[in-house]
C-alpha positions as CSV (number, residue, x, y, z in Angstrom):
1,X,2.9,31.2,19.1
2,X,4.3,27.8,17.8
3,X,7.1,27.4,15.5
4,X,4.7,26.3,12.5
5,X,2.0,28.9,13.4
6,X,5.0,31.7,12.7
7,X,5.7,29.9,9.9
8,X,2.6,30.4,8.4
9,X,2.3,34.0,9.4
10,X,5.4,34.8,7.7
11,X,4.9,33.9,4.2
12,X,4.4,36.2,1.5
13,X,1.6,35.3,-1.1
14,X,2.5,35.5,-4.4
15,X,2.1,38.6,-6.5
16,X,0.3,38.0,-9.4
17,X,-1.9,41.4,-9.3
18,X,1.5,43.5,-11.0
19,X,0.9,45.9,-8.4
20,X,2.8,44.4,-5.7
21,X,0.0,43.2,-3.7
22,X,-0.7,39.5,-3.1
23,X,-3.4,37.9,-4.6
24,X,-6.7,36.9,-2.6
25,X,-7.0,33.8,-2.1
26,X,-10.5,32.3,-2.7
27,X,-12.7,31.1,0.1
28,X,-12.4,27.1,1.2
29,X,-15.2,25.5,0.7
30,X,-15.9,22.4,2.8
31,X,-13.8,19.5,3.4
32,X,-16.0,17.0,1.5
33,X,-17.0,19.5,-1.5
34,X,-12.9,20.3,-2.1
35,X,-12.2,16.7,-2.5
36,X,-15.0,15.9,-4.6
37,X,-13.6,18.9,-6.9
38,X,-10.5,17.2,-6.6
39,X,-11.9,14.0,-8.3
40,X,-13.6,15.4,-10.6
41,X,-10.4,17.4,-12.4
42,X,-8.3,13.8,-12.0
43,X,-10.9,12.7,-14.3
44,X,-11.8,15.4,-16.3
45,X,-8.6,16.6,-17.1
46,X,-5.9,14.6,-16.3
47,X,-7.8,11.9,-17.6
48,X,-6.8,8.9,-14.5
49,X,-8.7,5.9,-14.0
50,X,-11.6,5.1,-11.6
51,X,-9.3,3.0,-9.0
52,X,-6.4,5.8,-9.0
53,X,-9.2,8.6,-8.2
54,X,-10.6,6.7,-5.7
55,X,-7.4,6.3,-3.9
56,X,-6.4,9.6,-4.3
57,X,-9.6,10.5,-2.9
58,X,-9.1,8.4,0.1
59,X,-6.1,10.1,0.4
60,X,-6.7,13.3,0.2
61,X,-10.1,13.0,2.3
62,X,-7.9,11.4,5.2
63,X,-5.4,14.1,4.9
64,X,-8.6,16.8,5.4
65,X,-9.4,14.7,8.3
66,X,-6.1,15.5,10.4
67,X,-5.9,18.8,9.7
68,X,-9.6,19.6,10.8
69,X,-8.7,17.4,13.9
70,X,-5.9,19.3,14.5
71,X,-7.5,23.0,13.5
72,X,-5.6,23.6,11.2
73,X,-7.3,25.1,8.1
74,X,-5.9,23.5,4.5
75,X,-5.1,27.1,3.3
76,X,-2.8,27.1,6.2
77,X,-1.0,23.8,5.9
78,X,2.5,24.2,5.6
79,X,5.9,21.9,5.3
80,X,6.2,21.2,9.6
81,X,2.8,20.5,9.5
82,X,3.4,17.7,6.9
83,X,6.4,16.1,8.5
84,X,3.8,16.0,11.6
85,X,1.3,14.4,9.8
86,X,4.4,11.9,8.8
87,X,5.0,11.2,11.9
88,X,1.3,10.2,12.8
89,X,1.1,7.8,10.1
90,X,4.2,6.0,11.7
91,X,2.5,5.7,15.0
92,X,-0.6,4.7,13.2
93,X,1.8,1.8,11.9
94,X,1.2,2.7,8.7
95,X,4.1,1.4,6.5
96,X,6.4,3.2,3.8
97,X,5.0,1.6,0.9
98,X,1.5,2.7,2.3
99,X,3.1,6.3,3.1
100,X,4.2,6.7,0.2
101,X,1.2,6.3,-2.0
102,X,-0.6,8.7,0.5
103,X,2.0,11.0,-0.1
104,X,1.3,10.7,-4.1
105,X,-2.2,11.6,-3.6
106,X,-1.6,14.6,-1.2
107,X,0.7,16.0,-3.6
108,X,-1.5,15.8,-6.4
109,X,-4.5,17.1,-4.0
110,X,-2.3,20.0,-3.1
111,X,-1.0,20.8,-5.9
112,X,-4.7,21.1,-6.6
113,X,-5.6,23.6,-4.2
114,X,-3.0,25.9,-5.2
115,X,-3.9,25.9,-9.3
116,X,-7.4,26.7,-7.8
117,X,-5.9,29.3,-5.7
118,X,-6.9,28.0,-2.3
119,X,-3.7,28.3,-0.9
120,X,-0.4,30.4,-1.5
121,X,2.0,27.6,-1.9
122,X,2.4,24.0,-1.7
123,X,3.4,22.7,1.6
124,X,4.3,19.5,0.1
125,X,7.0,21.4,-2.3
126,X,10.0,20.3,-0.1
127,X,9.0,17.3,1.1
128,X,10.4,13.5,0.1
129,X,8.1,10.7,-0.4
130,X,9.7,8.0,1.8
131,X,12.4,5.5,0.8
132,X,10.7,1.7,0.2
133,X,13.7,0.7,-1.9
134,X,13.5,-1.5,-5.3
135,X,10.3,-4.0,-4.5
136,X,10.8,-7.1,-6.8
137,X,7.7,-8.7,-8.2
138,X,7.0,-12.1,-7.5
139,X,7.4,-14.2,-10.8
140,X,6.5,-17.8,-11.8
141,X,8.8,-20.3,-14.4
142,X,7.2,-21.4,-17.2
143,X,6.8,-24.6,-15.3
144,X,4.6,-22.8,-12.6
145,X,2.5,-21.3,-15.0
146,X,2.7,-24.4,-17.1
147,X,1.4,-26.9,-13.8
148,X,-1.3,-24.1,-13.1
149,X,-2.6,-24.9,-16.6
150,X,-2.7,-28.3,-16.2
151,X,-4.3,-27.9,-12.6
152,X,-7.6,-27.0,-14.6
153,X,-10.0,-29.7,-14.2
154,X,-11.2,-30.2,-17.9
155,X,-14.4,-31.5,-16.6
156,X,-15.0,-28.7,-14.4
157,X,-17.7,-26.3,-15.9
158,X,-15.6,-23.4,-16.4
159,X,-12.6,-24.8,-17.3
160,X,-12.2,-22.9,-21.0
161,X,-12.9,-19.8,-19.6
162,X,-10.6,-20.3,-16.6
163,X,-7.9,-21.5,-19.2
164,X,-8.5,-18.5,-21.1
165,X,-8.1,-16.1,-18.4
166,X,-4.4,-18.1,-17.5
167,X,-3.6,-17.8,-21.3
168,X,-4.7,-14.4,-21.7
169,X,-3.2,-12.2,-18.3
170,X,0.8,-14.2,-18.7
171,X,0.7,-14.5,-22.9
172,X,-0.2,-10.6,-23.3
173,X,0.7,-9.5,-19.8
174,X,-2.5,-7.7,-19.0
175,X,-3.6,-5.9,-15.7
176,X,-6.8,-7.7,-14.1
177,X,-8.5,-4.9,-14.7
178,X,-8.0,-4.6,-18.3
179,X,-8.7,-8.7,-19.1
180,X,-12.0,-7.7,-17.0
181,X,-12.8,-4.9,-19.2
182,X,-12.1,-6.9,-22.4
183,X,-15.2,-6.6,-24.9
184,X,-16.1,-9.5,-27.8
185,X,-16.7,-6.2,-30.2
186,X,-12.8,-5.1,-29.8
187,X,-11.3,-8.6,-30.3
188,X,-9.9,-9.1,-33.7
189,X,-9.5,-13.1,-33.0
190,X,-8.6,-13.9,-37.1
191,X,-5.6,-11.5,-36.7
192,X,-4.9,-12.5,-33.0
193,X,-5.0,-8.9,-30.9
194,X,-7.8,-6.9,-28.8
195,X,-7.9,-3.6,-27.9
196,X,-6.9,-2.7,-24.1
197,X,-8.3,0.0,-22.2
198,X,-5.2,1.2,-20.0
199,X,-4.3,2.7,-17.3
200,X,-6.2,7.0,-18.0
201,X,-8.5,5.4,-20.3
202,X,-5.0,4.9,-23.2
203,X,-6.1,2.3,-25.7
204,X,-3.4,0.2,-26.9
205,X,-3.5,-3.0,-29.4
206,X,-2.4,-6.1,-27.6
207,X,-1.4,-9.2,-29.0
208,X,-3.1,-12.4,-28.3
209,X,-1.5,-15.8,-28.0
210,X,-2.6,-18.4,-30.9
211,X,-3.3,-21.0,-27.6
212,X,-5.5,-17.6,-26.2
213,X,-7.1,-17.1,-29.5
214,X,-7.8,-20.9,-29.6
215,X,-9.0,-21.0,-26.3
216,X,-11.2,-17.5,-26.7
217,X,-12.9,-19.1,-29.9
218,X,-13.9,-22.5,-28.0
219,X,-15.2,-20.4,-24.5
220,X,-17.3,-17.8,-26.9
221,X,-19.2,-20.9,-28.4
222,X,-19.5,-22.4,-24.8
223,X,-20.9,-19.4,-23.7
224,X,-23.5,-18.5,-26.2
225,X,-25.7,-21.4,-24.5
226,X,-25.0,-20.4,-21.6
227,X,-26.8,-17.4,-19.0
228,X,-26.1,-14.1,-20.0
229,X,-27.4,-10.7,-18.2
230,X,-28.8,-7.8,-20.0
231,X,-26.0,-5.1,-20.0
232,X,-23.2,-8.0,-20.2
233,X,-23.6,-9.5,-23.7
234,X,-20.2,-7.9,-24.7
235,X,-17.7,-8.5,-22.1
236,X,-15.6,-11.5,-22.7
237,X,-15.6,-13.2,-19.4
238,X,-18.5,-13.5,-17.3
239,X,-19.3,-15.4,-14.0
240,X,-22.0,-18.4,-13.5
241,X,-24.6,-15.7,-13.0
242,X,-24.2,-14.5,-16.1
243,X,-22.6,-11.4,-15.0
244,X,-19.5,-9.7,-16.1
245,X,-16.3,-11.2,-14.1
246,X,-14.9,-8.7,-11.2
247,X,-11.1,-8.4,-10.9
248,X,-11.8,-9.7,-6.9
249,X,-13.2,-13.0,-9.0
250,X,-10.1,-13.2,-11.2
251,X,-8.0,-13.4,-8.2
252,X,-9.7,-15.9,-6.8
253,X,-9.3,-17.8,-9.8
254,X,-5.5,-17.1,-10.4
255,X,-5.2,-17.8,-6.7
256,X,-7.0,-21.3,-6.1
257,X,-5.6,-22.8,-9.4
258,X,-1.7,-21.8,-7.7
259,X,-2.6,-23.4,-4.8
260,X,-4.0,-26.9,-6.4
261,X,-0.6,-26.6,-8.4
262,X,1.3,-26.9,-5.4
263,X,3.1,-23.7,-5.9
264,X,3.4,-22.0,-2.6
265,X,4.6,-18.5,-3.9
266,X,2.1,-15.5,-3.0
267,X,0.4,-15.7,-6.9
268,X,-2.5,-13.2,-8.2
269,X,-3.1,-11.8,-11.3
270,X,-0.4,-9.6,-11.3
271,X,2.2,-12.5,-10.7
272,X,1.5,-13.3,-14.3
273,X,2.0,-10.0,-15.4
274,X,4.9,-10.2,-14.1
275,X,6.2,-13.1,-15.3
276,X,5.4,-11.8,-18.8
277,X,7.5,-9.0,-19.0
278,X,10.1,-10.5,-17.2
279,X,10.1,-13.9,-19.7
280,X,9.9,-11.4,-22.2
281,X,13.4,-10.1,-21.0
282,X,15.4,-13.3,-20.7
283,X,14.1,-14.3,-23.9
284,X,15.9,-11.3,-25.3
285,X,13.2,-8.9,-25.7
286,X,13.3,-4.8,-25.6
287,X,12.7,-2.9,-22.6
288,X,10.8,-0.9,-25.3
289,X,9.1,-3.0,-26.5
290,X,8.0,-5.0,-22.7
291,X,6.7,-1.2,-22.1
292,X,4.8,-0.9,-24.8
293,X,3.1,-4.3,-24.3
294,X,2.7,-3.7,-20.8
295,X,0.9,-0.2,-21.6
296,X,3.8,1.8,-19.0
297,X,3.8,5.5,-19.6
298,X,7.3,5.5,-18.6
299,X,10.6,3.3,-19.2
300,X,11.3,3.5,-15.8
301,X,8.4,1.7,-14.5
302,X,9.4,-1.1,-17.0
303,X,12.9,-1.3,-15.9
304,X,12.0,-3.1,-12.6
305,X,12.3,-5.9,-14.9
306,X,15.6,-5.7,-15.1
307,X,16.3,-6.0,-11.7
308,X,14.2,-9.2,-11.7
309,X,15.7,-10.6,-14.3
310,X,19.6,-9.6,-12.8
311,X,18.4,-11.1,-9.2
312,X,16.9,-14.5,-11.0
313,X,20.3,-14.5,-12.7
314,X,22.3,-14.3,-9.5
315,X,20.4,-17.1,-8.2
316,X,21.3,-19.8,-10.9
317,X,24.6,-18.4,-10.5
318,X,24.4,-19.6,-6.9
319,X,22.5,-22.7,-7.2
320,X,24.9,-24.1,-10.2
321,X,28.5,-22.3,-10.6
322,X,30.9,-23.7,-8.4
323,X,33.0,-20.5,-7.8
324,X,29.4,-19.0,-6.5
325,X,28.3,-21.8,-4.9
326,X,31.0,-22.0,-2.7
């Protein structure tokens, strides 16, 4: 008998009968049916978004996969058997960063499983996500984003709309997603805000820029002679087709118009996030208030900011103090 099969042997279920006996635990169903359950209550009643389900679906589905590989039923999972499947991801080459979101959506899977009573306890109780440190977010100068701007070709087709995008994702710091999502009936352009969409469906009010209203209000009358598909007459930015704008489009966009700037920096979408919230900073602004713009659940997701804004300082130390630049 291995160490992790006595393991499993060993421990007690629960009593929640009052009689001293351990509660049955219900039948598994099949791999594929318990993670579609498992989407459907991230959505139903934790409310998450489409991309975070999906991953945690991936997740949780490639976690089924090695334990099925290795015959080990789910209801039998326990903590060796996760440090095991730890160790294959690092010989898969899978990096921390990578690991670690896995690890986020086995926990929520089995945590799961054990509300539903499919297992005893959760195996992932005692174990730590790994360590990836304090990543810092790339962030542009308002020069970068300025020369980005001005690497629009005015004569180029789509140059409002592509002006609007720029305007729109660094002056109210929006994830791609949500400037995708953006509909004409939930702008309020005479008093300069739209209503966002967030991250588990949260609405939030979100402040537009008078150059983003300006802009918005010149694209909207370029557009109405323009193509538009049935089913797309609402969304604010939409592709040559016709069609509503995909975030892979965006990037594209936000990527293409940083490199005919000349800015070598890895740029997407989220660089201009970024830089919002962190410009936001230096210019005196709240962490409060950054997290509220930015649509963060918690103050600690916003205070990565800080941290960018500490490192940016250390580096104009270096590059003009003398005492640091010695």
């Amino acid at each position: 008998m291995t160490n992790s099969t006595a393991y499993r042997r060993s421990r007690a279920l629960p009593d929640v009968t009052g009689n001293g006996e351990a509660a049955p635990l219900r039948p598994l169903k099949p791999d594929a049916q318990l993670v579609d359950d498992f989407v459907s209550y991230l959505t139903l009643e934790r409310g998450m978004s489409a991309n975070t389900c999906e991953a945690y679906r991936r997740d949780a589905a490639r976690a089924a996969e090695y334990f099925t590989m290795n015959a080990i039923a789910l209801s039998e999972v326990c903590h060796e058997d996760i440090l095991c499947l730890l160790g294959y991801l690092d010989d898969l080459g899978i990096g921390r960063r990578s690991q670690a979101r896995i690890m986020a959506g086995m926990r929520s899977f089995f945590r799961y499983l054990l509300i539903e009573g499919y297992i005893a306890s959760d195996p992932m109780a005692l174990i730590e996500s790994p360590n990836i440190g304090i990543h810092l977010p790339e962030v542009l100068d308002v020069e970068e984003i300025n020369a980005m701007i001005a690497a629009i070709d005015p004569k180029q087709r789509y140059a409002l709309r592509n002006n609007a995008i720029i305007e729109t994702l660094y002056g109210s710091g929006l994830r791609v997603s949500e400037l995708t999502d953006l509909r004409i009936s939930r702008l309020n352009l005479n008093d300069g805000y739209a209503i966002v969409d967030g991250k588990g469906s949260k609405q939030r009010l979100v402040p537009l820029s008078p150059v983003a209203v300006e802009l918005i209000c010149s694209y909207l009358e370029e557009r109405s002679h323009g193509k538009i598909r049935p089913g797309a007459e609402d969304c604010l930015f939409i592709s040559r087709q016709g069609k509503p704008l995909t975030r892979v489009m965006v990037f594209y966009i936000v990527r293409d118009l940083a490199a005919a700037a000349g800015i070598t920096k890895e740029v997407s979408p989220h660089t201009l996030r970024h830089s919002f919230a962190t410009h936001l900073l230096e210019g005196g602004a709240s962490l409060r208030v950054i997290q509220e713009l930015l649509g963060h659940e918690s103050i600690a997701t916003t205070e990565i900011y800080v941290h960018v804004d500490n490192t940016r300082l250390r580096h104009e130390l270096l590059a003009h103090h003398p005492h640091f630049a010695r």
